[in-house]
C-alpha positions, -999 to +999 in steps of 0.1 A: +000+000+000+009+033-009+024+059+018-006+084+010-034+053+013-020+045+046-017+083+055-054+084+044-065+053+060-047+063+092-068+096+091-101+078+085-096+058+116-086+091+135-111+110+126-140+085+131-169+097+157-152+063+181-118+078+182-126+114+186-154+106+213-122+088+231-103+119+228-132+142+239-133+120+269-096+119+275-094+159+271-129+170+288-141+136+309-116+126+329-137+122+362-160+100+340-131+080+326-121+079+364-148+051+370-138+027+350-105+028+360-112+021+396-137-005+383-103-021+366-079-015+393-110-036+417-111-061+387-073-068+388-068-071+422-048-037+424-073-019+445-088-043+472-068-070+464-067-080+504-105-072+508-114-096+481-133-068+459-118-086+425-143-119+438-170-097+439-168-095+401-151-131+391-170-150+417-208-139+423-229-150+448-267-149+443-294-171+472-263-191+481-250-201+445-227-193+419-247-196+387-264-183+354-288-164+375-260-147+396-236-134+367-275-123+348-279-094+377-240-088+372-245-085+336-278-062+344-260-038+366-232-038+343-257-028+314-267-003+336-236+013+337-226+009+305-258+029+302-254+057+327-222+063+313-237+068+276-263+089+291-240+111+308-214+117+280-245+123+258-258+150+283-218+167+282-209+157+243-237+156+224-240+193+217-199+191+198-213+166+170-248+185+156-251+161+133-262+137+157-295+157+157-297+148+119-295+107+120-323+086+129-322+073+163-291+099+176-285+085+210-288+048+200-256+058+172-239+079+198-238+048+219-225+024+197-198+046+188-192+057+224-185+017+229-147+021+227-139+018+266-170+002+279-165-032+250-125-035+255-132-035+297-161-060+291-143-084+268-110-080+291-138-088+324-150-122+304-119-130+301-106-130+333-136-146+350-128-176+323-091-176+334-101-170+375-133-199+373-117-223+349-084-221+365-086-220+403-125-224+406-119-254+392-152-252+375-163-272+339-163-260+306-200-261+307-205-240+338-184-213+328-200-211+294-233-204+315-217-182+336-201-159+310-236-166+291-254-152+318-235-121+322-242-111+282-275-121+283-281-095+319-264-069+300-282-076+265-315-073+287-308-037+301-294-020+271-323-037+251-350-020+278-332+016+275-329+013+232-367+006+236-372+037+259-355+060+241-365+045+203-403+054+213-393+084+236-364+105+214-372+127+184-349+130+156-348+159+128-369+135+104-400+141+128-399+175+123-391+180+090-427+166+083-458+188+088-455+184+125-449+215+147-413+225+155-395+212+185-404+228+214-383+253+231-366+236+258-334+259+256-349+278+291-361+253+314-335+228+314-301+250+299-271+245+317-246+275+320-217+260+311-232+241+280-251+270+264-229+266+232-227+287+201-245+260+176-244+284+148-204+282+149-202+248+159-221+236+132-200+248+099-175+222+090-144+243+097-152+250+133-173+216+146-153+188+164-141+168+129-157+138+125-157+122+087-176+087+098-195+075+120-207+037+128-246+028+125-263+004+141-251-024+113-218-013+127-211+003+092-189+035+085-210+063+071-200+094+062-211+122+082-231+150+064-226+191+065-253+203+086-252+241+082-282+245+065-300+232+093-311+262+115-295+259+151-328+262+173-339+231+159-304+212+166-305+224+200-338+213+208-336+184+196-304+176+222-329+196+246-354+171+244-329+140+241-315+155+274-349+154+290-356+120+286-327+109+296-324+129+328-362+112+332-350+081+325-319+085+352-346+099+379-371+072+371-337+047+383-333+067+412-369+060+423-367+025+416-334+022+440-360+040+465-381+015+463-364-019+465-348-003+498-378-010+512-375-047+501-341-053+520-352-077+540-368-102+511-338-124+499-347-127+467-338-089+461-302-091+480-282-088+447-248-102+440-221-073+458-202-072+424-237-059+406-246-034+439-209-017+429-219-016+396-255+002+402-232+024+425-209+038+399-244+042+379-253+065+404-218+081+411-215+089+371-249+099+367-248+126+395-215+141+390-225+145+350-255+158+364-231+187+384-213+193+359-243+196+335-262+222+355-233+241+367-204+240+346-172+258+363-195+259+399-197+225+401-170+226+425-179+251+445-218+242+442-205+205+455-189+217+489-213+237+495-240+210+491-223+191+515-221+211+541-259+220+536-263+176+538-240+175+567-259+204+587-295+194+577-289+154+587-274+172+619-314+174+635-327+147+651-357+145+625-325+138+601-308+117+624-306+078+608-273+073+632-271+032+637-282+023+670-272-010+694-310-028+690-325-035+729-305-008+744-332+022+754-325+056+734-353+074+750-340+069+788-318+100+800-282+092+785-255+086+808-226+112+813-195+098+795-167+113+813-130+104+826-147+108+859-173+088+859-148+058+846-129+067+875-157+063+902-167+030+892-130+017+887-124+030+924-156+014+944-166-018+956-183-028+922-148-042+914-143-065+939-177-078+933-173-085+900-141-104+906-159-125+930-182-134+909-158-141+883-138-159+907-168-182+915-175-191+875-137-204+876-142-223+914-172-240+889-145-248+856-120-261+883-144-289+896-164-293+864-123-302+849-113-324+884-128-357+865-111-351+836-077-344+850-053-356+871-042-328+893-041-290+886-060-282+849-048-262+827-066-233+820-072-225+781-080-189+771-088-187+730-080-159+711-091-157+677-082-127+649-108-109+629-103-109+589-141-119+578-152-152+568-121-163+563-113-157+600-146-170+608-143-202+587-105-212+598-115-204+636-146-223+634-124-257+619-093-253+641-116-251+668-136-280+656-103-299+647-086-298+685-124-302+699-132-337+681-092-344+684-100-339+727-133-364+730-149-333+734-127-315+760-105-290+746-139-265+743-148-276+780-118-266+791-114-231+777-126-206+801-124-173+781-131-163+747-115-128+730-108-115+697-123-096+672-148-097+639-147-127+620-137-146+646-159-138+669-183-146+651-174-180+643-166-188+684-200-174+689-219-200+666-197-225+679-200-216+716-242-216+709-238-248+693-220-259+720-245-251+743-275-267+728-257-300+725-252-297+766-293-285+768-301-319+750-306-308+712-299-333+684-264-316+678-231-330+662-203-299+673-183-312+640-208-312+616-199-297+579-232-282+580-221-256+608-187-248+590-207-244+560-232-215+577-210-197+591-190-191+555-226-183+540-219-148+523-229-118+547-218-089+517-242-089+492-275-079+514-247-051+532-236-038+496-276-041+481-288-020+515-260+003+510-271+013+478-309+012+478-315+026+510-283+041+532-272+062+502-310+078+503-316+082+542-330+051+558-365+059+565-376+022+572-385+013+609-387-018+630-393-029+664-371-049+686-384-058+723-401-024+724-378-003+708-382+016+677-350+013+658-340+023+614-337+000+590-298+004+572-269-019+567-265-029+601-299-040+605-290-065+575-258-076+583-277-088+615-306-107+599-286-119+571-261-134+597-289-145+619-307-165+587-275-177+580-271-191+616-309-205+617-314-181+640-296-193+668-275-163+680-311-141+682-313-134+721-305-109+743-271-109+761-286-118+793-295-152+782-258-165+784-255-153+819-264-185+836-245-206+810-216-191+816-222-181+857-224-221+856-192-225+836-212-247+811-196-226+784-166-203+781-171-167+788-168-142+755-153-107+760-166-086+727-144-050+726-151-031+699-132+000+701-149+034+713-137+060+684-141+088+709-107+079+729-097+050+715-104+029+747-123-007+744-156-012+753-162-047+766-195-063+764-201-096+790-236-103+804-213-108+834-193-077+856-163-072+840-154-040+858-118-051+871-110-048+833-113-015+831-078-007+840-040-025+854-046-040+890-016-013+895-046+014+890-065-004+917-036-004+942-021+028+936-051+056+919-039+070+890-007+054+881-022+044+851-049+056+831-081+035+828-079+024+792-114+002+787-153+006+793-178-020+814-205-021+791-228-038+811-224-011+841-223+023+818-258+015+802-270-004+832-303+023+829-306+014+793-313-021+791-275-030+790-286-067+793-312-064+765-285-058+741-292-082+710-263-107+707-262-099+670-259-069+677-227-066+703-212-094+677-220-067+647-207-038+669-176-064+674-172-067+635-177-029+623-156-029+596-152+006+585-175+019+557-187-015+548-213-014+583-223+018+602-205+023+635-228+026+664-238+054+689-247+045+721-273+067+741-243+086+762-239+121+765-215+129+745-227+101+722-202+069+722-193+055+684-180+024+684-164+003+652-144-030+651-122-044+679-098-049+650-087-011+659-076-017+689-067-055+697-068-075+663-063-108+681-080-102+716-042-104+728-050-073+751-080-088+765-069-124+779-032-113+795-055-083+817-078-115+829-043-129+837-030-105+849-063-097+876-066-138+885-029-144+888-028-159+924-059-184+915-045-193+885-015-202+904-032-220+934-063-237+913-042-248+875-014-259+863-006-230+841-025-212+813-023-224+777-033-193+758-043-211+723-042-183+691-061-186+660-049-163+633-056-154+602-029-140+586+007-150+590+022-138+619+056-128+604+052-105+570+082-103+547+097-063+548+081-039+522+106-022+498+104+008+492+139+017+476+129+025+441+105+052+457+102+086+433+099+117+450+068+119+449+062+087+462+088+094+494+065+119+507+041+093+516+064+068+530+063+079+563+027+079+564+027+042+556+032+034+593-005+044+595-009+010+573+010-013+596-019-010+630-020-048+632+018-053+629+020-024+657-007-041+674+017-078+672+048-061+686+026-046+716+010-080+720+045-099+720+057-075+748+022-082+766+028-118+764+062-117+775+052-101+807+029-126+811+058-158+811+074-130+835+044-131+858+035-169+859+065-185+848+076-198+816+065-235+829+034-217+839+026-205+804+020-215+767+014-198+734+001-221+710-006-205+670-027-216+648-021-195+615-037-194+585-015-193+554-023-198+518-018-231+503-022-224+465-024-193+442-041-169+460-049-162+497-083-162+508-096-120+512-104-102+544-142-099+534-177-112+541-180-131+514-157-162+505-154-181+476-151-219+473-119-220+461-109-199+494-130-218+521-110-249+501-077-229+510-089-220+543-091-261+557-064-270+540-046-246+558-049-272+592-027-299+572+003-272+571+033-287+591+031-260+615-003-261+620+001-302+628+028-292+653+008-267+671-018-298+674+009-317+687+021-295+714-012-284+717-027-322+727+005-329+746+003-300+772-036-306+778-027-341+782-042-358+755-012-371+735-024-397+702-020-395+662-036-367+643-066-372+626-058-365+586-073-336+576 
């Protein structure tokens, strides 16, 4: 081929409508552009790579499968998108290229050529899920083929809905050039300031954007036509009314998201996560094409000001949708949170009452353990990590593991419970489950079934609610043992655990009180961390009082500072005890952003989010029991064996940053910030040193049980796990180190025989 073909084919291709709405884009729409990049960077693992966002995408979850159905709504949402984002460049672009108001069906063309970004991310999003479900999901040839079928066929759906809407809905110039009346005059009511454009210059060919073809809906080239002779009112109102209907279209959306937040609680609405972050960039693009539609260079400045106008409205209690602990009392008078009154309860006689009771429920372990043991016990305290269902999952079979490895004992013989999130949550089930089987219910501890509830996904009901109702104000009401509480994410993070759960967990916190008063079942300290001041708040149906601060603060008044909250005794005039469960394990598991943190009905106001922010690994917790029931642990046991589920290795390899720009140095010393639960081990390892100090190193062991990835890819800190991950998760037990700790583990509780395969 000729120099001056390719020179001429080269400028075809550059100056078709595809590659100069690109360019528009890359010059003008760079926020726009903006959301599928982040959508990619989820995709690939580079944002949210430890929260597991990428499985969201490749790995769907819809009623408890992985299916057609569940990559259908992904495909739907993603239509959606690829929908609002055509709708918002037309709003912004349209006006450049007038003879878009000449061709039949304008916005139909101007999305087929606008295709550019949203086909290359789709094609390169097919093709990963193929690589990530044939390749580590293990799944068939046949399954994936539905799966990827599924996701066309939801996005064919939506697109197909909106061409119908706007094929009926849009007027073209071939309308008017009949007999019918001109287009009306919409230039008034709906002109933005920034986009009333001179159409009369835009329009000759020497001064519109240059565009010599465009593609039509046989994915043709056509050449584009002159359209000076057109008169400019009727261009302009012809985008008017385009505009219009889809600005209708995107508020009709809006409504719709209104109204299925109202359906939160039906199952069959609680949408795959992946397709909830999806409907959420819809919105996202939709409104800030919307700002900078209507107010051009004020967008900015319109913006801030709009949120402080949000921010001081939802300040009035008729605005108020703050989360709230469900059973605690919000119209009693609010106790005074102060330094003081920590102080006066840490230094009165409510201390040595709760150790005495406290000291009674171990007098009850000690002779329910004296048939099982010859001598002195040893006392087992379990501390489990958060990190979402994989914690929950991994904690839930160690714990099951030692348990059936014991005849039953190892749970029996643990007399305290800490830790944070995930979990928590799985020592909670556990512990319930636990307690039924002693109450006479037809339970097996080590059934699959119960490993398999507890990994049931929790996200996708969080991430639907999030979208559909919490971005609009929760207005939705319910009523929990006389209380009038609002409906939002937290609400459904609860009843989505508690169906997932059978609904075993749903009781106030006063119904473990005997239980544990009897020492029939561990004790569980839950300390989510008060944002205030950064102390714990620990939540027992028991007095737990004497953790407030050292026993040094006891002895000598204000050598130390008091550095955690009795929950039980602050809100004692609230209903402390009529706490839901689910709700002090929620208030446990507040991951940032993803649930609401709580206010409690103090004055000023507590918020509380995870225990993760304070004591990852409920380290903190069990060596300040030691350290308050030293001398009976040394008269009544043989020594403490303080057992550690983790899950995340304990020892991290060192980040580099040597090949660090400039830029990129000004940040590293912020990275610190990053590191809270390596901080948190270092504290923790100096805790736990002072500990062998106190009792003795014969006194006291540290047995780890660590979760560490066995194939590709580590299972994500998330509430929602794949198959492929739970699979990682219990294979995790058979890792050498993990048999050793079992080894050591059986030997010191006296129960030395072969390991049961896993």
């Amino acid at each position: 081929m000729e120099p001056r073909a390719v020179r001429r084919s080269l400028a075809d291709i550059w100056f078709s409508f595809p590659v100069q709405l690109l360019i528009l884009h890359l010059r003008s729409n760079l926020l726009l552009i903006g959301s599928w990049i982040v959508l990619l960077l989820m995709l690939t693992g580079n944002m949210g790579r430890k929260l597991g966002l990428q499985y969201l995408f490749l790995d769907p979850e819809y009623l408890g499968e992985v299916n057609f159905w569940s990559f259908f709504f992904i495909g739907l949402a993603y239509g959606g998108f690829f929908m609002s984002w055509n709708l918002t460049t037309y709003l912004l672009s349209a006006q450049y290229f007038p003879f878009l108001a000449t061709l039949s069906r304008p916005f139909t063309k101007f999305s087929l050529n606008n295709a550019l970004i949203p086909l290359g991310f789709f094609v390169y999003y097919l093709v990963v899920i193929i690589n990530f479900q044939a390749g580590y999901e293990k799944l068939s040839l046949d399954s994936v083929f539905l799966n990827g079928l599924g996701l066309l066929f939801g996005g064919l759906t939506l697109v197909s809905f909106y061409s119908i809407y706007f094929n009926y809905t849009n007027r073209d110039i071939s309308y008017y050039k009949s007999d019918r009346e001109m287009p009306p005059n919409l230039a008034k009511p709906i002109a933005p300031g920034r986009r009333r454009v001179d159409l009369d210059y835009i329009k000759l060919d020497n001064n519109r954007w240059k565009v010599k073809t465009y593609l039509n809906e046989a994915f043709q080239p056509r050449l584009v036509r002159s359209v000076a002779h057109y008169e400019a009112r009727m261009l302009m109102n012809i985008f008017r009314q385009n505009h219009l209907n889809a600005l209708l279209l995107q508020l009709i959306t809006m409504v719709i998201l209104l109204i299925l937040g109202y359906l939160i609680d039906v199952p069959l609405f609680r949408i795959p996560a992946g397709a909830s972050i999806f409907i959420l960039m819809s919105v996202l693009i939709a409104i800030l094409g919307a700002f900078i539609y209507w107010f051009g260079e004020w967008m900015l400045t319109i913006f801030v000001l709009l949120l402080v106008f949000i921010n001081f409205v939802t300040s009035f209690e008729v605005f108020d949708h703050r989360n709230r602990a469900y059973g605690l009392d919000y119209l009693a008078e609010p106790v005074t949170y102060s330094y003081d009154t920590l102080e006066s309860i840490c230094y009165s006689d409510q201390v040595q009452l709760d150790k005495q009771e406290t000291t009674r429920i171990l007098d009850k372990w000690r002779l329910k353990m004296e048939p099982h043991t010859e001598g002195k016990p040893k006392m087992v305290i379990l501390s489990v990590s958060g990190g979402g269902l994989k914690a929950a999952t991994w904690t839930v079979h160690v714990a099951q593991t030692i348990d059936s490895l014991m005849g039953g004992q190892f749970l029996d013989q643990t007399v305290l419970v800490t830790g944070a999130s995930g979990g928590m949550l799985g020592m909670a089930y556990l512990r319930e489950l636990m307690l039924r089987e002693k109450s006479g219910d037809s339970v097996n501890l080590y059934d699959q079934e119960y490993l398999d509830n507890i990994g049931k996904d929790l996200l996708n009901s969080v991430a639907f609610t999030i979208i559909t109702n919490d971005v609009f104000l929760p207005w939705s009401r319910f009523e929990y043992r006389g209380n009038v509480y609002t409906k939002d994410r937290g609400y459904i993070f609860e009843q989505q655990l508690n169906e997932n759960t059978d609904s075993i967990l749903d009781k106030p916190l006063w119904a473990y009180h005997r239980a544990e008063a009897e020492a029939r079942i561990p004790m569980i300290y839950l300390t989510p961390s008060i944002i205030n001041d950064g102390r714990r708040l620990i939540i027992s149906p028991q007095g737990v009082s004497f953790m407030m601060v050292a026993p040094v603060g006891l002895q000598k008044p204000e050598s130390v500072e008091v550095d955690a909250v009795d929950f039980g005794w602050l809100f004692k005039h609230q209903g402390a005890s009529e706490l839901r469960f689910l709700s002090a394990l929620r208030m446990n598991a507040t991951y940032p952003y993803v649930l609401p943190t709580v206010h409690l009905p103090s004055d000023p106001s507590i918020e509380v989010i995870d225990a993760g922010l304070r004591d990852n690994y409920g380290i903190l917790s069990a060596t300040r029991f030691i350290q308050v029931f030293t001398d009976w642990i040394r008269e009544n046991t043989s020594g403490v064996v303080l057992v550690q589920i983790s899950s995340a290795p304990k020892i991290e390899e060192v980040a580099q940053n040597d090949g660090s720009g400039v830029i990129g140095s000004l940040f590293n010393p912020i990275g610190i910030a990053g590191k809270v639960f390596d901080l948190q081990e270092f504290e923790h390892d100096n805790s736990l040193g002072f500990i062998y100090d106190l009792l003795g190193p014969e006194q006291f062991e540290v047995v780890r049980f660590t979760y560490k990835p066995t194939g590709e890819y580590e299972a994500a800190v998330s509430f929602h796990i794949t198959d492929g991950e739970k699979k990682d998760v219990l294979n995790a037990i058979s890792l050498e180190e993990n048999q050793e700790s079992l080894r050591t583990l059986l030997r010191l509780l006296g129960k030395d025989g072969p390991l049961v395969s896993e």
